[in-house]
Every structure is written in structure tokens, then in C-alpha cells.
C-alpha positions in Angstrom: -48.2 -35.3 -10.1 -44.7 -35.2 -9.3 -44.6 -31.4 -9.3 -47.0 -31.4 -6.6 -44.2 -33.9 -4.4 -43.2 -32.0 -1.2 -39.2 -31.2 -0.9 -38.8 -31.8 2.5 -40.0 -34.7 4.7 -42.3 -33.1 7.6 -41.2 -34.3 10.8 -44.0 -36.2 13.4 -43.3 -36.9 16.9 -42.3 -40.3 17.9 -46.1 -41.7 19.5 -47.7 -40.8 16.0 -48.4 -42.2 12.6 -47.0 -40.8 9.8 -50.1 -40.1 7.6 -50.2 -42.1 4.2 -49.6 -40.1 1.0 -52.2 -39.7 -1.6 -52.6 -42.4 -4.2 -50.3 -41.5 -6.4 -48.2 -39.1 -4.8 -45.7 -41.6 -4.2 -43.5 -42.0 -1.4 -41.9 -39.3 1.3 -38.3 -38.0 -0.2 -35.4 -39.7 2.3 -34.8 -37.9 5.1 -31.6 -35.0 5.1 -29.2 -35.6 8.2 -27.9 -32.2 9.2 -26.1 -33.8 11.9 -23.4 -31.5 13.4 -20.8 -34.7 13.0 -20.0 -33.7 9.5 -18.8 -30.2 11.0 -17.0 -31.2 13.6 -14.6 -33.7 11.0 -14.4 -30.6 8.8 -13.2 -28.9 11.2 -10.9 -31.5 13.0 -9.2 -31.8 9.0 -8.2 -28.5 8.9 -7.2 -27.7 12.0 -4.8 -31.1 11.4 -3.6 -29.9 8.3 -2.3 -26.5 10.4 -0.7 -28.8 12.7 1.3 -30.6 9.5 2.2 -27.3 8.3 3.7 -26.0 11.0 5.3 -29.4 12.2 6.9 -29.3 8.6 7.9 -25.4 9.2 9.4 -26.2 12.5 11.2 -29.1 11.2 12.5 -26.9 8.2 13.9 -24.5 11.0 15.9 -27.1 12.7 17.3 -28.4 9.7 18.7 -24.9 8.3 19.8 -24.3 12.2 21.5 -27.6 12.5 23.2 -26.4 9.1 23.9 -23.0 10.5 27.5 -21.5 11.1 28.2 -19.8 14.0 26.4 -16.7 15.0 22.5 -17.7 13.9 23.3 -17.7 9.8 24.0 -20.3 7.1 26.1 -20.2 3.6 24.1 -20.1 0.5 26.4 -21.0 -2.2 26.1 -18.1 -5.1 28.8 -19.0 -7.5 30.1 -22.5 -7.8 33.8 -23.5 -7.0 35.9 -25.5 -4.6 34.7 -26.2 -1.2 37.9 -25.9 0.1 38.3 -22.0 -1.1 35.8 -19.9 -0.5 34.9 -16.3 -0.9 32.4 -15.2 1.8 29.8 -12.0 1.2 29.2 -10.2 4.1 25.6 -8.0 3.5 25.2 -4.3 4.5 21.2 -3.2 3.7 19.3 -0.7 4.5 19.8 1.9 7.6 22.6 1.3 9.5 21.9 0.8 13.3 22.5 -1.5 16.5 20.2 -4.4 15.0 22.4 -4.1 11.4 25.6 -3.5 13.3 24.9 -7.0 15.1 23.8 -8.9 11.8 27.7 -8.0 10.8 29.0 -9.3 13.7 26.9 -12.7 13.2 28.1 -13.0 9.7 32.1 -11.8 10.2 31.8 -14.6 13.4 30.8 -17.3 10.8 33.6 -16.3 8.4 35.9 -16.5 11.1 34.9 -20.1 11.6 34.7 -21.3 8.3 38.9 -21.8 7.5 38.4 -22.1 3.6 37.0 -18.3 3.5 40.2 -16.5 1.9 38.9 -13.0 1.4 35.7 -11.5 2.0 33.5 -8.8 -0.3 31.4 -6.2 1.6 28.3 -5.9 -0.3 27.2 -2.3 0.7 23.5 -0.8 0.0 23.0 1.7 2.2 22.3 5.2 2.8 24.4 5.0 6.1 23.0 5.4 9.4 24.0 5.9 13.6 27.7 6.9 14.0 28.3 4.1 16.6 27.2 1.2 14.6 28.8 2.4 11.5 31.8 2.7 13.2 31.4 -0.6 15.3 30.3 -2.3 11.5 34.2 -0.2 10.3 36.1 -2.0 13.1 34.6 -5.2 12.8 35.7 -5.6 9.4 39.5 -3.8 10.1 40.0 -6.2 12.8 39.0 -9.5 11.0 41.4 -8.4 8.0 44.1 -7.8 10.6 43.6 -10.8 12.5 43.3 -13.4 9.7 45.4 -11.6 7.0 42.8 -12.1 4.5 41.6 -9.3 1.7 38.4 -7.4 2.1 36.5 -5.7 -0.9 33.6 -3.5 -1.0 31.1 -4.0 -3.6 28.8 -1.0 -3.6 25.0 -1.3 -4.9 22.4 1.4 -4.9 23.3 3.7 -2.8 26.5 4.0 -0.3 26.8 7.1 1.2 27.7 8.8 4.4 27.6 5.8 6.4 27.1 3.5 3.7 31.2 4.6 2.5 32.3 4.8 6.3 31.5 1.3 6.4 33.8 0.4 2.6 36.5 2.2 3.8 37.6 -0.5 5.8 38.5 -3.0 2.9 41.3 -2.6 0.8 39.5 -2.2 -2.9 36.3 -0.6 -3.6 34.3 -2.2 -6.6 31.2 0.4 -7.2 28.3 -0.5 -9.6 27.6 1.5 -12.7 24.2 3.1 -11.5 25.9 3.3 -7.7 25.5 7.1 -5.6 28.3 7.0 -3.2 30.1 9.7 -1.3 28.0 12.4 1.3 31.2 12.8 3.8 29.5 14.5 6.3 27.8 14.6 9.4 24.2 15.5 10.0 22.0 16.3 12.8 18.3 16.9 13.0 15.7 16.9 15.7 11.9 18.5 15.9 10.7 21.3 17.6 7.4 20.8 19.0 6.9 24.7 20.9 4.6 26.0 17.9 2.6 23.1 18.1 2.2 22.6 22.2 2.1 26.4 22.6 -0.3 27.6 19.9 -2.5 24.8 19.0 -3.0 23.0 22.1 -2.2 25.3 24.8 0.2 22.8 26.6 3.4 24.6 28.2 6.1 22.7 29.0 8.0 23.2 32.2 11.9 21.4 32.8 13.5 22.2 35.7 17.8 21.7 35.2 20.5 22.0 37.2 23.1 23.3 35.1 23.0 25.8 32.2 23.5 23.3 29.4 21.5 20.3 31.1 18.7 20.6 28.4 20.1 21.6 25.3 19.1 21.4 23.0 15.4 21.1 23.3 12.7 20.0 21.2 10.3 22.7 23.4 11.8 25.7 21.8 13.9 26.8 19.0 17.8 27.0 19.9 19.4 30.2 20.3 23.0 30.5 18.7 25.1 29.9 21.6 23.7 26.7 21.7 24.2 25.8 17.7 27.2 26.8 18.6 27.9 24.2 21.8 26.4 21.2 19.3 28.8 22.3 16.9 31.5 22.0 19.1 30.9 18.9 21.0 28.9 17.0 18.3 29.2 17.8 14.9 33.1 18.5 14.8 34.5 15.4 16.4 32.3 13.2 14.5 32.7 14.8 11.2 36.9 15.1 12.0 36.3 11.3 12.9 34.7 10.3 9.6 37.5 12.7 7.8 40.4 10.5 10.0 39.0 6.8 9.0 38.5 7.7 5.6 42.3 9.3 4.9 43.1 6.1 6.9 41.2 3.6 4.7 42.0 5.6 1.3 46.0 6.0 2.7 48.0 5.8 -0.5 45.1 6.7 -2.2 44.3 9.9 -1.4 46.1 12.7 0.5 44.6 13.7 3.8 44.2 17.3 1.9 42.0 15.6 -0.6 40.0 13.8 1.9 39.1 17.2 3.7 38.2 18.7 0.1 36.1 15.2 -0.7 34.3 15.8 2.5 31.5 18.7 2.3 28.6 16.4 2.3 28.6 16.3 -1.7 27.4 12.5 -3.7 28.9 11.1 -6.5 28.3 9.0 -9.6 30.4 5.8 -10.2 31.9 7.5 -12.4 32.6 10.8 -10.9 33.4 8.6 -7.8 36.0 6.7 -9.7 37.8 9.6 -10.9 38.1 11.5 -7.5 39.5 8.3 -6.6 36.7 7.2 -3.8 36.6 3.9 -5.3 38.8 1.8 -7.3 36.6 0.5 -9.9 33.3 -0.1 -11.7 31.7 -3.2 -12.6 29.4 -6.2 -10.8 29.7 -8.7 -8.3 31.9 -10.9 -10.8 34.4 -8.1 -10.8 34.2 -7.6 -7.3 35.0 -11.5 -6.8 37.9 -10.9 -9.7 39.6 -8.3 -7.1 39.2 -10.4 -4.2 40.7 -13.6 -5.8 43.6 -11.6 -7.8 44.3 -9.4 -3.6 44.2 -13.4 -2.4 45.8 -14.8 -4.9 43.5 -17.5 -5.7 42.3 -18.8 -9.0 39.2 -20.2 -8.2 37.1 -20.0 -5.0 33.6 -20.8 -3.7 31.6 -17.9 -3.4 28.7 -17.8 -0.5 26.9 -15.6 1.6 25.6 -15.6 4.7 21.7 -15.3 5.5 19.4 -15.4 8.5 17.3 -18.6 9.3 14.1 -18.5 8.1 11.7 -17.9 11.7 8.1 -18.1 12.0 8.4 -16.3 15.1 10.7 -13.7 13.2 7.7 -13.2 10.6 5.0 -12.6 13.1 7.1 -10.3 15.1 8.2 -8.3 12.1 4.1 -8.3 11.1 3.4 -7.1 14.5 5.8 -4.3 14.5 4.6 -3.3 11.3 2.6 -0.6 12.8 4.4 2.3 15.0 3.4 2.8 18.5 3.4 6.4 19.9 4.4 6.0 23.0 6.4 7.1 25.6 9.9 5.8 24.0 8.8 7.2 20.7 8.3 10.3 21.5 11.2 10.6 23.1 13.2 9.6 20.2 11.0 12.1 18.0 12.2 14.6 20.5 16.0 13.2 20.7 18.9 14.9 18.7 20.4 12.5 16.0 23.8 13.2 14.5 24.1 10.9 11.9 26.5 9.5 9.1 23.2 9.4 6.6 22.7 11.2 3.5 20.1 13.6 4.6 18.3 13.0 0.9 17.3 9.6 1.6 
């Protein structure tokens, strides 16, 4: 009966006879190849259609660098106008450092090359950051509205304080958005103190040996006494916070009276529109508005408006994957154990 029919074929080496079947047991089933060719094509297929992706993601690459202005970035066009007038957005995000300092540069340089750009808006969203790159992002901008003659306006998103406002304070206008926290003049400085920790739960005692009283101070190994406090003070915290109190009456001149600055600047946020009516920025409304001041400073009708954006980098992905995860290492720790005196909104 067929219900009694074998599945499989049994195999018989090559010098013997395969055995007839029983009368009506009909014939053996065809023989199943499990050669390992199939595999091997499977595989080859999708290790080619790997290769055609990232043939078509390296040719993609090319074509937005070949398209690129100066500096590594491209223009992506955000509001239609004439090519020949443009309005360029220049992007603040995120901490302010050396890496966000440099993406500034990148995108003034293209601005500076592309001679339609008549005035530029600084989109800020940022909770500030280092002293030096906020200050090297402040002069960056000054010296392109200097050098070109063109108008600059901040446009404030989110969050823009410490930092974040150093940053606005070199354009002419400051548009803020409805929901924007702006303000936190200040200057903050913070570093850990491992002693408790060494000392008492691991029994490790740290040992520096200085030359010179003030060699070591202060020092993440023990808590600082007050003539130190009093040294950072001095030779920290005051001449960055009198610097941030100088570029902002500078920026605000007209504006605000250097009195009014030093009263502004005790580390307190603002609303828009508390912000607007202490006079630290000059209106409230949304990118189109922004654009609107930056057309009526240029006197321009219509304009172009684009911003600038990094390349898209499969490299750049993988190495941002990679980083994803901190590494305690030497360097780390150091900068665990490093004083920071900041122009960041302690909050964030």
C-alpha cells in the first residue's frame, strides 16, 4: 500500500544491486541532492547584493561631495527663492565644544564662498558649553559680519543659554521662539572628588608630589580648603564671567546699558517672553520671522534660504556606533578628575 512506501531512498554502495521492491510497492522515490552547490550560490547572492549596496552608498557619497561647498558640507535648500540671493542657516546643536566649534567654521567657510549669501541666521539650540569654543564659535561669526558686511540673526530654539546666548550675541537681531529658555549669564565650574571613595571604600591613598604651593589645585583627591576657592575664584571664575559680561554689553550695545548687563547676569533663565521684555532678544516668532529680519537688515525682498549639512559617511556612522559606549580609561578619568569652568546652564 502506498502508506507503507519508504520516504527516503536507502543508499547502496556502488559494486551492489539495488534490491527489487515488492510487487506492488511501486518504485523507489527520486533521489534528494543535498549538494553543498545550492549553498555556496546562496551565499555568493548575498554577499553580491552587500557589494551593490555599498557600491551604491559610496557612489551616493561622491555625488553629495562632488556637490559639497567648501569646508566638507552641502546647501539644502529649505525655502524656495532666487538662486542668485540667498539666505544661509548656519546650525548650533547640542553641547558646545571643539568638534561643534569646528562644524561652524565648516559652514561660515562655505558661506563665505557662496557670493549670493546676503545675510546669515544663527539657528541656536543649545545649552552652551566650553568657554573657548563658545568664544571661538562668537568670533567666527563677528568676523564674517565684519568682513563681508552682511547681517547676522539669531534664531533661538529649545534652549539657548549660557553658552548657547554667548554664541547669539554676535549677530545683530535676536528672533527667540515662543517655547525658547534663554539667558543663565554665568559661569560655572564643577569637578569630582574622589577622597571618600579611594580613602574609605577601597583603601587606595593617593600620593602627588609638587613643586610649588599651588601646583595641584584644586584636586579631585581631597576636598578644597577656602584659600583655594578662593584662588579659582580669582583666576578662573572672574575673568571668564567679566568676559561673558564684556561680549554681551558689546553685542546688546544700544540695547542694553553695561549696568543692565551686570544686573542680567546672576546666572538666572528666562522665558521668550520674560526675555523679550528685559530686552535679551528682539523678538518672538519662527524661522519665517527670523528670515523676515534678515531680508528687511539686508534689504532684500526675496532670497533663497539653505542650510548647510554634513555629508552623509558610512564611516561617520560606524565610528559614531563604536563610540557609543564610554571607555574608562586613562584619558577619561582624567577628565572626570579635570576642573571645568563652563558657559553651560548647570540644569541641563
Amino acid at each position: 500500500m502506498d502508506s507503507e512506501r519508504n520516504d527516503y531512498e536507502p543508499s547502496f554502495p556502488p559494486d551492489e544491486r539495488r534490491p527489487e521492491r515488492p510487487p506492488g510497492a511501486g518504485p523507489y522515490p527520486a533521489r534528494r541532492s543535498f549538494s553543498g552547490w545550492r549553498i555556496l550560490w546562496r551565499i555568493v547572492f548575498f554577499l553580491s547584493v552587500l557589494a551593490n549596496v555599498g557600491l551604491f552608498i559610496l557612489l551616493l557619497s561622491v555625488i553629495v561631495m562632488f556637490f559639497a561647498d567648501g569646508g566638507g558640507v552641502y546647501k539644502a535648500v529649505i525655502r524656495e527663492g532666487p538662486r542668485d540671493t540667498r539666505i544661509a542657516v548656519i546650525t548650533i546643536g547640542g553641547i558646545i565644544d571643539g568638534t561643534e566649534a569646528e562644524g561652524v567654521r565648516r559652514q561660515i567657510a562655505a558661506a563665505r564662498q557662496d557670493r549670493a549669501v546676503k545675510g546669515i541666521i544663527l539657528r541656536v539650540d543649545s545649552p552652551g558649553g566650553t568657554i573657548s569654543a563658545s568664544d571661538r564659535i562668537h568670533k567666527t561669526v563677528l568676523d564674517y559680519r565684519r568682513e563681508l558686511g552682511v547681517p547676522a540673526v539669531a534664531f533661538l530654539q529649545g534652549m539657548a543659554t549660557s553658552g548657547g546666548y554667548y554664541v547669539s550675541v554676535a549677530c545683530e537681531k535676536i528672533v527667540a521662539e515662543p517655547t525658547t529658555i534663554t539667558g543663565s549669564i554665568g559661569v560655572v565650574m564643577m569637578h569630582f572628588v574622589f577622597q571618600n571613595l579611594l580613602e574609605d571604600k577601597l583603601g587606595i591613598q593617593p600620593v602627588f608630589l609638587t613643586m610649588g604651593e599651588k601646583k595641584d589645585w584644586p584636586s579631585a583627591f581631597r576636598a578644597p580648603t577656602q584659600e583655594e576657592l578662593a584662588y579659582i575664584q580669582d583666576r578662573l571664575l572672574q575673568p571668564a564671567y567679566q568676559r561673558f559680561v564684556h561680549v554681551v554689553t558689546q553685542g546688546r550695545e544700544g540695547i542694553l546699558s553695561p549696568t543692565e548687563v551686570k544686573k542680567l547676569a546672576d546666572g538666572s533663565i528666562y522665558g521668550a517672553e520674560q526675555a523679550l521684555q528685559v530686552k535679551l532678544v528682539d523678538g518672538i516668532g519662527y524661522l519665517d520671522e527670523a528670515i523676515a529680519t534678515v531680508k528687511n537688515l539686508a534689504g532684500i525682498e526675496a532670497a533663497q534660504v539653505v542650510e548647510y549639512r554634513k555629508p552623509f559617511s558610512l564611516l561617520g556612522l560606524l565610528s559614531a556606533k563604536s563610540g557609543a559606549v564610554p571607555k574608562l580609561d586613562r584619558k577619561t578619568l582624567f577628565e572626570f578628575g579635570t576642573p571645568q569652568v563652563l558657559y553651560l546652564w548647570n540644569a541641563y
